[in-house]
C-alpha positions as CSV (number, residue, x, y, z in Angstrom):
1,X,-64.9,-1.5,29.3
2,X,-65.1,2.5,29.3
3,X,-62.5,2.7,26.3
4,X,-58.9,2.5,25.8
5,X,-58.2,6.6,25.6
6,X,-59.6,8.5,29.6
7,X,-58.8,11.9,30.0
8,X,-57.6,13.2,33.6
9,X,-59.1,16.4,32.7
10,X,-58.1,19.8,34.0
11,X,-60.3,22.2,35.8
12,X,-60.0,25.5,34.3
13,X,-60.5,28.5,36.4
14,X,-62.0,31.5,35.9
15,X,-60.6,35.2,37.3
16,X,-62.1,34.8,40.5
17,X,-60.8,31.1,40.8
18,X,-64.0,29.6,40.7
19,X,-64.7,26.6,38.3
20,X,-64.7,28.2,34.6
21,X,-68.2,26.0,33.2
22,X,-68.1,27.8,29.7
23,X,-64.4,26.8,29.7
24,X,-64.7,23.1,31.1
25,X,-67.5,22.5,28.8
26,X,-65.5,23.9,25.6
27,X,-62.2,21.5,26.6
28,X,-64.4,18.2,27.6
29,X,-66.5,18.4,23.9
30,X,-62.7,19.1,22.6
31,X,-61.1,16.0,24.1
32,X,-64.5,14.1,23.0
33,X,-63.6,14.8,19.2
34,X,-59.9,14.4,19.5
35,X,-59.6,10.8,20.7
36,X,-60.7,10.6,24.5
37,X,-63.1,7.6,25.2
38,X,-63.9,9.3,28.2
39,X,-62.7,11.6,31.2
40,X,-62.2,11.7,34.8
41,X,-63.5,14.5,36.5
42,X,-61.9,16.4,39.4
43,X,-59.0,13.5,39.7
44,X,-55.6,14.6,40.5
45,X,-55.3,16.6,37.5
46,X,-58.5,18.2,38.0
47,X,-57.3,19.8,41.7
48,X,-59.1,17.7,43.6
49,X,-57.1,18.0,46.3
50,X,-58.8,22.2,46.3
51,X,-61.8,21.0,45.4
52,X,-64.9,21.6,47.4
53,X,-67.5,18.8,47.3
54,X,-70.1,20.8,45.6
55,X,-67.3,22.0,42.8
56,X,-66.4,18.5,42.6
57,X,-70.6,17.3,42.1
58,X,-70.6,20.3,39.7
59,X,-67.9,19.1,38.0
60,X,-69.6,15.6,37.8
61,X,-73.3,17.6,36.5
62,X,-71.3,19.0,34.1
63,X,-69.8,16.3,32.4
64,X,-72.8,13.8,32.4
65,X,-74.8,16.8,30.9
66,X,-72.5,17.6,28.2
67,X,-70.6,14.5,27.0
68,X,-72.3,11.9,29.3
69,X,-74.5,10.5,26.1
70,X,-71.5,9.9,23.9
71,X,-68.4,9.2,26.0
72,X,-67.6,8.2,29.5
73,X,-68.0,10.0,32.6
74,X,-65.5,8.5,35.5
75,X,-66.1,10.5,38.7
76,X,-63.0,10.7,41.1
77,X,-64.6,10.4,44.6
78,X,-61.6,8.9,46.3
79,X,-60.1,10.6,49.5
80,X,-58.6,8.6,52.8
81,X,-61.9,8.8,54.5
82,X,-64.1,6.3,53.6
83,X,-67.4,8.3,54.9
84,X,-66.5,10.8,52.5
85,X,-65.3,8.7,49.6
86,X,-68.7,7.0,50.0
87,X,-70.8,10.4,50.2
88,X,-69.5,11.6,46.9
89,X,-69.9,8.1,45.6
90,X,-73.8,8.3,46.3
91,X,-73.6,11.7,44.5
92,X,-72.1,10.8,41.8
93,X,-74.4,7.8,41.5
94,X,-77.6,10.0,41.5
95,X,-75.7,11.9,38.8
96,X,-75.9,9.1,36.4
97,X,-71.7,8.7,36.5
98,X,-70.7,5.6,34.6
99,X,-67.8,4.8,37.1
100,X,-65.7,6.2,39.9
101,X,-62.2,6.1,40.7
102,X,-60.9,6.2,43.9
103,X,-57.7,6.3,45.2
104,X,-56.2,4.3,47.8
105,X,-56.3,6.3,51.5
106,X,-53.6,8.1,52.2
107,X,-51.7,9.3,54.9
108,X,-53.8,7.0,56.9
109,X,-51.4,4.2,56.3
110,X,-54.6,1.6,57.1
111,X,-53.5,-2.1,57.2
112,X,-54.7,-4.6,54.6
113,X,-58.0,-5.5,56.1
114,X,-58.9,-1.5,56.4
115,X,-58.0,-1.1,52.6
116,X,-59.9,-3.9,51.7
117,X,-63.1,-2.4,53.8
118,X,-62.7,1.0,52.6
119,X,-62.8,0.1,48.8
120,X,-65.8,-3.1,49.8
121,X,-67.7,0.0,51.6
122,X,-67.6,2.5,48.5
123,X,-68.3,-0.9,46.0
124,X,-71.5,-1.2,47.8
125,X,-72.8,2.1,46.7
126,X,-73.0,0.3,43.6
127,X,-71.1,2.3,40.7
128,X,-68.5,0.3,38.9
129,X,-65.3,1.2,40.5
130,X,-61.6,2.1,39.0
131,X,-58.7,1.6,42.0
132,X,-56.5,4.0,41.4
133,X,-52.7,2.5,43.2
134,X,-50.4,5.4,43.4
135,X,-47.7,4.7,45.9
136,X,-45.9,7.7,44.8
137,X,-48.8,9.3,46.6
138,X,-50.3,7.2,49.3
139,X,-47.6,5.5,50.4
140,X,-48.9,2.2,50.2
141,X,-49.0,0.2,47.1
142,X,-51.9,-2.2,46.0
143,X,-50.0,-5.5,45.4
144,X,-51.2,-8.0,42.6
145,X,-52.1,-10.4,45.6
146,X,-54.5,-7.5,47.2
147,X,-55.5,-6.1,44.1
148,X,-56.5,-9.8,43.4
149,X,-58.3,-9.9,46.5
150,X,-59.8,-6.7,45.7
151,X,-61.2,-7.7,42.5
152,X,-63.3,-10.5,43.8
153,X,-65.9,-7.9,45.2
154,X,-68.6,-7.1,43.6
155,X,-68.2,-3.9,41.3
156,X,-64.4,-3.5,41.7
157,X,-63.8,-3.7,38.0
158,X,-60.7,-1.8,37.2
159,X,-57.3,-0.4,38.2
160,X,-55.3,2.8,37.4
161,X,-51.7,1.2,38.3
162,X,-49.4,4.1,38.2
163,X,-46.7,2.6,39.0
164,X,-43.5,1.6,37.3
165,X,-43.0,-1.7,38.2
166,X,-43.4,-4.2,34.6
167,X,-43.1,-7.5,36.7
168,X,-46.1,-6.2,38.7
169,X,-48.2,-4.8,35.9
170,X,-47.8,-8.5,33.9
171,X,-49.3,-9.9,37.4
172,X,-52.4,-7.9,37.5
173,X,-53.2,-8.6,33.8
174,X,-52.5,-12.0,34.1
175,X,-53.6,-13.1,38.1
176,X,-56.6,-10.8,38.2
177,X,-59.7,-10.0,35.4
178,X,-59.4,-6.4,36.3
179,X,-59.9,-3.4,33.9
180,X,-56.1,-2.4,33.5
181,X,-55.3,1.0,32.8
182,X,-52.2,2.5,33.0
183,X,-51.7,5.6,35.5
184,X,-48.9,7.3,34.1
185,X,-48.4,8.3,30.3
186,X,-45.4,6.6,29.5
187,X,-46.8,3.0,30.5
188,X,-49.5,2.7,27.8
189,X,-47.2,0.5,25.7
190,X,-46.6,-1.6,28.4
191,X,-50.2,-1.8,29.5
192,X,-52.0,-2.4,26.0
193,X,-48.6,-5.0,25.7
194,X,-49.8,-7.2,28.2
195,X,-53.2,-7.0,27.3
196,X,-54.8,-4.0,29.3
197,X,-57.6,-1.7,28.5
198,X,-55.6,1.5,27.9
199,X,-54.8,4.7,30.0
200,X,-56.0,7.6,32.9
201,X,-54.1,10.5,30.8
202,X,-53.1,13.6,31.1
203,X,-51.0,14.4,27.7
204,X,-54.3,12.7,25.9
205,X,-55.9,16.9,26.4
206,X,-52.9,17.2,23.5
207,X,-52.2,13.8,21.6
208,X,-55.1,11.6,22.9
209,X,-55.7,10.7,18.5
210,X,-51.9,9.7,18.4
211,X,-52.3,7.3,21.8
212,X,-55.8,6.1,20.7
213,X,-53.8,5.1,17.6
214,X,-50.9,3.3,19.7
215,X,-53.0,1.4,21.1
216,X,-55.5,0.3,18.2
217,X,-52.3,-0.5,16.7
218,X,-51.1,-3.3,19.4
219,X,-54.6,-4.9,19.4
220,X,-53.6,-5.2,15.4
221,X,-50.0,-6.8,15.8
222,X,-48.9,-3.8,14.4
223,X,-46.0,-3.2,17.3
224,X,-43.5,-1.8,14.9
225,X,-46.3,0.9,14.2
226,X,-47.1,1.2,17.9
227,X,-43.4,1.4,19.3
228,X,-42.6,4.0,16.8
229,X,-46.1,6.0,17.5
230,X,-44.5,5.7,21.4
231,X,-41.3,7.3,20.7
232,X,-42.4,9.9,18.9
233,X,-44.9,10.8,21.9
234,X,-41.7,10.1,24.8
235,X,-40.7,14.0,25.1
236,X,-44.2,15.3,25.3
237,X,-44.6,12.9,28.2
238,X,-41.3,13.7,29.5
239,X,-41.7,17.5,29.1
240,X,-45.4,17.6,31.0
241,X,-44.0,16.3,34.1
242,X,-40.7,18.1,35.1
243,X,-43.0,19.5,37.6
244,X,-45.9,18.2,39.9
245,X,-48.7,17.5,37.7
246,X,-51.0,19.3,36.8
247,X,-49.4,22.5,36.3
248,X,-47.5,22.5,32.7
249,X,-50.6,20.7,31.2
250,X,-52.7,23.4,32.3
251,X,-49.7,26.0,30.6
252,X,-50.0,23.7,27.3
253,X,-53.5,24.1,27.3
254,X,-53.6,28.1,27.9
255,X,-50.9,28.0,25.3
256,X,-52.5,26.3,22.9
257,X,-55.6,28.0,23.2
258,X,-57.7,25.0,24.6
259,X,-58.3,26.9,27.9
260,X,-58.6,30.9,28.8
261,X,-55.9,30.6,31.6
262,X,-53.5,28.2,33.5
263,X,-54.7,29.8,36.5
264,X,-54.2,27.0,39.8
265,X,-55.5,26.8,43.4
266,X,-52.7,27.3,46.0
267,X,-50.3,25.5,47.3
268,X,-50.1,24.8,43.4
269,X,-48.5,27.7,41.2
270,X,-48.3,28.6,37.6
271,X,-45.5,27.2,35.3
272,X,-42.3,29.9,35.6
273,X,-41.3,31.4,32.6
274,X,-38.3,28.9,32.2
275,X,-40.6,26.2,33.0
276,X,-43.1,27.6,29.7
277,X,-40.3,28.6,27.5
278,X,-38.9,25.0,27.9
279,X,-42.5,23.4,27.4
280,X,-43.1,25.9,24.9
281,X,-40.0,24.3,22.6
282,X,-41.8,20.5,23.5
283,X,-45.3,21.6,21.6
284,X,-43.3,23.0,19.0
285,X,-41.1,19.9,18.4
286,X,-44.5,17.6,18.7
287,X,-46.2,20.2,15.9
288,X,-49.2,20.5,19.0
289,X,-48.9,24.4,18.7
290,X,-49.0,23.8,14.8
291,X,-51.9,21.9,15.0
292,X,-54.0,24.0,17.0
């Protein structure tokens, strides 16, 4: 539907920590050439959570105005207000975004029926619209029966499911005809497995050839090919997230030259030097320092 291969992309900042636009453009044309179908702008990796809603729009501009011909622009406008998640969806819709994502409200804790209005209400502003189910973040999970549900209104066409449960992932693929994407890196075999469209990612700034590959590879019968192609991606994977997300991608980057600085908004902080000498000995193992 959008492609198999969507970056979560970073949001680099400049000295000042205000959105670095020479540096965002430079790493989005990047992750165009080096496998990404698309990306998702300001998302969890992109600091939305800082984000002010004109950085966020600008962030949006950006992307349709650079890449939005060639590749896939996914706007996250998800937050637990539904006023808001619609506002930015309307923005992002005048912007020209192919799609939004938007995340199921947190903190809120709304029952089923206020779920179920929140994401109708941001459908109607007529973009086609990724859930994004992250218990690990909003508490509540989207179920295969209410992601079923969920599905049946108009413009609900995907899901980022990042979460780890198989027996629920083989539900959705098989009980619903939603876009499946898989929310966390290390469920793309699992997800192009039982049929889904591919993966949100965030080590896909670094290896997004080598997943694009895993999964052209499944599609092929080729599973020997793809399993292997998985392994050999696990420790990357691994090594990005022995911290909250998204602060040693953003040190692989600056490492590797793709951005100017791992600089992040607080209550975020830069990787420690344990944390970079550590990630440091991961690109060198996965020959991602070599290659760039």
């Amino acid at each position: 539907m959008f492609g198999s291969i969507l970056t979560a992309m970073v949001t680099p900042f400049d000295e000042n920590d205000a959105i670095d636009e020479a540096g965002t453009v430079r790493l989005m044309h990047h992750l165009i050439e080096h496998g990404s179908d698309g990306v998702v702008m300001a998302g969890t990796t992109g600091e939305a959570s800082t984000l002010t809603d004109p950085e966020k729009v600008q962030l949006f501009a950006i992307a349709m105005r650079e890449v939005g011909s060639r590749a896939k622009v996914i706007a996250n406008t998800g937050s637990n207000d539904t006023a808001h998640s619609v506002h930015l969806t309307r923005e992002a819709a005048e912007l020209g975004c192919h799609a939004v994502l938007a995340v199921t409200p947190y903190y809120n804790k709304p029952p089923r029926a206020g779920i179920i209005g929140h994401f109708q209400a941001i459908a109607e502003v007529g973009l086609p619209v990724i859930l994004y189910n992250i218990p690990g973040r909003s508490v509540l999970n989207l179920d295969p029966d209410l992601l079923a549900e969920l599905g049946q209104i108009p413009n609900i066409v995907g899901v980022k499911q990042a979460h780890d449960d198989l027996e629920e992932l083989r539900q959705i693929a098989t009980r619903t005809d939603l876009a499946l994407y898989a929310g966390n890196d290390d469920l793309l075999l699992a997800v192009a497995e039982v049929g889904g469209e591919g993966v949100i990612s965030v080590a896909s700034h670094l290896v997004g050839e080598q997943m694009a590959e895993m999964v052209r590879a499944v599609r092929h019968g080729r599973m020997d090919e793809a399993r292997a192609i998985d392994r050999s991606l696990a420790d990357l994977v691994e090594g990005l997230f022995t911290t909250s997300n998204p602060i040693l991608i953003k040190a692989a980057l600056e490492m590797c030259g793709l951005i100017d600085s791992d600089r992040m908004r607080l209550p975020l902080v830069t990787a420690t030097e344990q944390e970079r000498e550590t990630l440091r000995k991961v690109l060198d193992a996965q020959g991602v320092l070599v290659r760039r």
